[in-house]
C-alpha positions as CSV (number, residue, x, y, z in Angstrom):
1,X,-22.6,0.6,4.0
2,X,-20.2,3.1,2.2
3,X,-19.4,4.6,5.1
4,X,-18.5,2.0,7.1
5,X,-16.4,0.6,4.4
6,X,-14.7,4.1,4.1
7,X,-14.1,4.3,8.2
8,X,-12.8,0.6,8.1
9,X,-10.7,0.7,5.3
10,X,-9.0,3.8,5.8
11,X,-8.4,3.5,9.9
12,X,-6.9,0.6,9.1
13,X,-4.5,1.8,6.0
14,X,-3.9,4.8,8.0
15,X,-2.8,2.9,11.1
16,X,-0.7,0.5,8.7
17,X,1.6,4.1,7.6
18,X,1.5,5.5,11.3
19,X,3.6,2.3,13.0
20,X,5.7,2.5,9.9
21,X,6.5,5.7,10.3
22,X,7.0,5.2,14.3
23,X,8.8,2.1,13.5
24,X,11.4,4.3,11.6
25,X,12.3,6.1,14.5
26,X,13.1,2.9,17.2
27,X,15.3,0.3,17.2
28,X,14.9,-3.2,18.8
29,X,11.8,-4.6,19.9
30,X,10.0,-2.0,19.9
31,X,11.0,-1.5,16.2
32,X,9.9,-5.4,15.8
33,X,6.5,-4.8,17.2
34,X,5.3,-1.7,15.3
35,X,6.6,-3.3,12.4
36,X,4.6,-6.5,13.2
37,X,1.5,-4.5,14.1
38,X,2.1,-2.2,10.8
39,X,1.8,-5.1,8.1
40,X,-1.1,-6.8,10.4
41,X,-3.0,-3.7,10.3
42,X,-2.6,-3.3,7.0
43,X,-4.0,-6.9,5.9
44,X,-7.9,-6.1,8.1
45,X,-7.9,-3.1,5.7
46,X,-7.7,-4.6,2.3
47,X,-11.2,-6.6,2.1
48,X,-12.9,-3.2,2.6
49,X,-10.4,-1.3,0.1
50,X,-10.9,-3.7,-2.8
51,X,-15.0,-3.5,-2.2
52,X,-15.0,0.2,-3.0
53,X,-12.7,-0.1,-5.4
54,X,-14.4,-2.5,-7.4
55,X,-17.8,-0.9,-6.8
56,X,-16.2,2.2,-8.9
57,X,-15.0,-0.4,-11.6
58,X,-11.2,0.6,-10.5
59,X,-10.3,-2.4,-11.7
60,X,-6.2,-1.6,-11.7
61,X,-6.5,-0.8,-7.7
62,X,-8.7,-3.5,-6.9
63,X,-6.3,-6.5,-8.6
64,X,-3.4,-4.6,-6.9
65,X,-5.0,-4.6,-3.3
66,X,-5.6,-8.4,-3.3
67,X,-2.4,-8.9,-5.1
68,X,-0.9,-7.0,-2.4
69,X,-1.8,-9.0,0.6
70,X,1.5,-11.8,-0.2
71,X,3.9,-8.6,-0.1
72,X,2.5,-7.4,3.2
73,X,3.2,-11.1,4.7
74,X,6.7,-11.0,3.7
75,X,6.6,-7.6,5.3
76,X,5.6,-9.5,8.3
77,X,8.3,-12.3,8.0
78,X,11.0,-10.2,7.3
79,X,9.8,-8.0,10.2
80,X,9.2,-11.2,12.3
81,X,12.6,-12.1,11.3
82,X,14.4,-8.5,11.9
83,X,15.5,-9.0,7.8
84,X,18.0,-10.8,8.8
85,X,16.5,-14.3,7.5
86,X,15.8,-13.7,3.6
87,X,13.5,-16.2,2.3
88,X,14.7,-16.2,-1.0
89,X,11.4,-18.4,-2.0
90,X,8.5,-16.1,-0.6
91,X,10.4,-13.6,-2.4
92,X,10.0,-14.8,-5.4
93,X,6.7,-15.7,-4.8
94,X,5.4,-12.8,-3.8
95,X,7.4,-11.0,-7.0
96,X,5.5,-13.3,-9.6
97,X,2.0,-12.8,-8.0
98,X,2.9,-8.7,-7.8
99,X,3.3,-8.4,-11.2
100,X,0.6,-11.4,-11.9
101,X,-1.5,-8.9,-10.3
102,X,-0.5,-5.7,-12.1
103,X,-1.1,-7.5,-15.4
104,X,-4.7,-9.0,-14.6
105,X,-6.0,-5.5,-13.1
106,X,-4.5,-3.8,-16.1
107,X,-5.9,-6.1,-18.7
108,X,-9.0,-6.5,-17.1
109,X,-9.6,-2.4,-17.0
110,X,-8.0,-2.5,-20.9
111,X,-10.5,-4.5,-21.6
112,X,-13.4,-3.0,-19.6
113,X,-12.8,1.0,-20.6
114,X,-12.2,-0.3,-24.2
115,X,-8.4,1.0,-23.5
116,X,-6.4,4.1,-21.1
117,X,-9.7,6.5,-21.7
118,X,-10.1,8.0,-18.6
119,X,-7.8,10.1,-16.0
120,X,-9.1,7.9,-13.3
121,X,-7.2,5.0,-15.2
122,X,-4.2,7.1,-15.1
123,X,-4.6,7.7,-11.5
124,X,-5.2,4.2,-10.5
125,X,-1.8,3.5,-12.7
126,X,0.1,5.8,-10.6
127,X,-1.6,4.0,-7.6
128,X,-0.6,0.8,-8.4
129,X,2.8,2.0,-9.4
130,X,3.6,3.2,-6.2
131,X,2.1,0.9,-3.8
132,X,3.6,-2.2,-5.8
133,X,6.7,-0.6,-5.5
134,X,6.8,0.9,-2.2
135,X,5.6,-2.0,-0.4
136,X,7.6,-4.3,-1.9
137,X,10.6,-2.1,-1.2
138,X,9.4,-1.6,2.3
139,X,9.0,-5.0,2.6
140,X,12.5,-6.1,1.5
141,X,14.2,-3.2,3.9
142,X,14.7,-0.7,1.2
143,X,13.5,2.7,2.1
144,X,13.2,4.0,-1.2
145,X,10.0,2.2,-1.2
146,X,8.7,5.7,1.3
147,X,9.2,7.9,-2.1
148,X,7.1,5.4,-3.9
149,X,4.3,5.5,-1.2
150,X,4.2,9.4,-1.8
151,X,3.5,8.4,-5.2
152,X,0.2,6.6,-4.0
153,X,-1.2,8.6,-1.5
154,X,-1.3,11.4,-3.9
155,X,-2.8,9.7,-6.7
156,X,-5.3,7.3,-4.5
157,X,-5.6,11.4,-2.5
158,X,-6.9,12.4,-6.3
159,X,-9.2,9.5,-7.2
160,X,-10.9,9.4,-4.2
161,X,-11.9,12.6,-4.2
162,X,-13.1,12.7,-7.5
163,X,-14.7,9.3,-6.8
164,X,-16.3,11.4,-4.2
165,X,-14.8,9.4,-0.9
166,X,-13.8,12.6,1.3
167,X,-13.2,10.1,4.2
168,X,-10.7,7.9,2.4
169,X,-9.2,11.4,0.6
170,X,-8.5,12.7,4.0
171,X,-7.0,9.4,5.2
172,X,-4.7,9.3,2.1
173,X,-3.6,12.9,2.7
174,X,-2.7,11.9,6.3
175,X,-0.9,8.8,5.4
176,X,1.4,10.8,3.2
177,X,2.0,13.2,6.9
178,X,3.0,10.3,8.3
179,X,5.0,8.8,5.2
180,X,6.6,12.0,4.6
181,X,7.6,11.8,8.3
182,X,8.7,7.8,7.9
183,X,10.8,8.9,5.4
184,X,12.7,11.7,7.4
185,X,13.3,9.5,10.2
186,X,14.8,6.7,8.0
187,X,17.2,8.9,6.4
188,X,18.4,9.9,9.2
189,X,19.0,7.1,10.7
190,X,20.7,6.2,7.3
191,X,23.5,8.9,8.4
């Protein structure tokens, strides 16, 4: 079963970063469509993300995965929408649950590790810290949000392998290819 939940969780993450990082370099509807089909994807991944993660007691990722899934629908509206109809609600909303999240997964690993005693703690900190961030920014239009996704694959790159998940390190250090790449193409479109 561990496999399967590694194949499905990281084709599915790994799909979600290569149509963002195509989307970067289109414009119109095709732009609209990868984008659309990059949050979707992302969504069918999380159920099997947050059962390995909370198989491994990574409490921090898990609470951030599931947290996660309003960001990735205002991904979807605002790429739905082209950004150009803010829903100043939603994003509230989906601010308050983000950090609702981080708080809960952060507490409850506080709580469970009896405090920050392990470097797989610190990882899934760095995790959380750049996928909050980069998908929220993402989300909102804001490519700074590709620097934060660096940030994740590299550290979720590090806990999986020493978690021993060389299918879901692998996909991690090809998501970052293809964010890496994402964020090329958006800068220079920003020129």
């Amino acid at each position: 079963m561990d496999l399967v939940l590694q194949i499905w969780g990281g084709a599915f993450y790994l799909s979600n970063k290569i149509l963002l990082a195509l989307s970067e370099g289109r414009s119109g509807s095709t732009r609209k469509k990868l984008k659309i089909c990059a949050w979707s994807t992302y969504l069918i991944g999380v159920p099997a993300w947050v059962t390995i993660l909370i198989s491994h007691q990574n409490f921090i990722a898990a609470s951030i995965e599931v947290g996660a899934a309003p960001a990735m629908l205002l991904g979807l509206y605002n790429a739905y929408y082209e950004n150009n109809k803010p829903n100043k609600v939603f994003n509230h909303i989906v601010t308050v649950i983000t950090y609702s999240s981080l708080i809960f997964g952060l507490a409850l690993s506080l709580y469970h590790h009896a405090g920050m005693t392990s470097l797989l703690q610190f990882l899934e900190v760095a995790m959380m810290l750049g996928f909050l961030l980069g998908s929220n920014y993402l989300a909102r239009g804001n490519n700074i949000g590709w620097l934060f996704f660096m940030l994740m694959n590299l550290s979720t790159a590090a806990l999986m392998l020493l978690q021993q998940k060389p299918l879901l390190m692998v996909q991690q250090l090809l998501s970052l290819c293809f964010v890496i790449y994402g964020f090329t193409k958006a800068r220079q479109k920003q020129r």
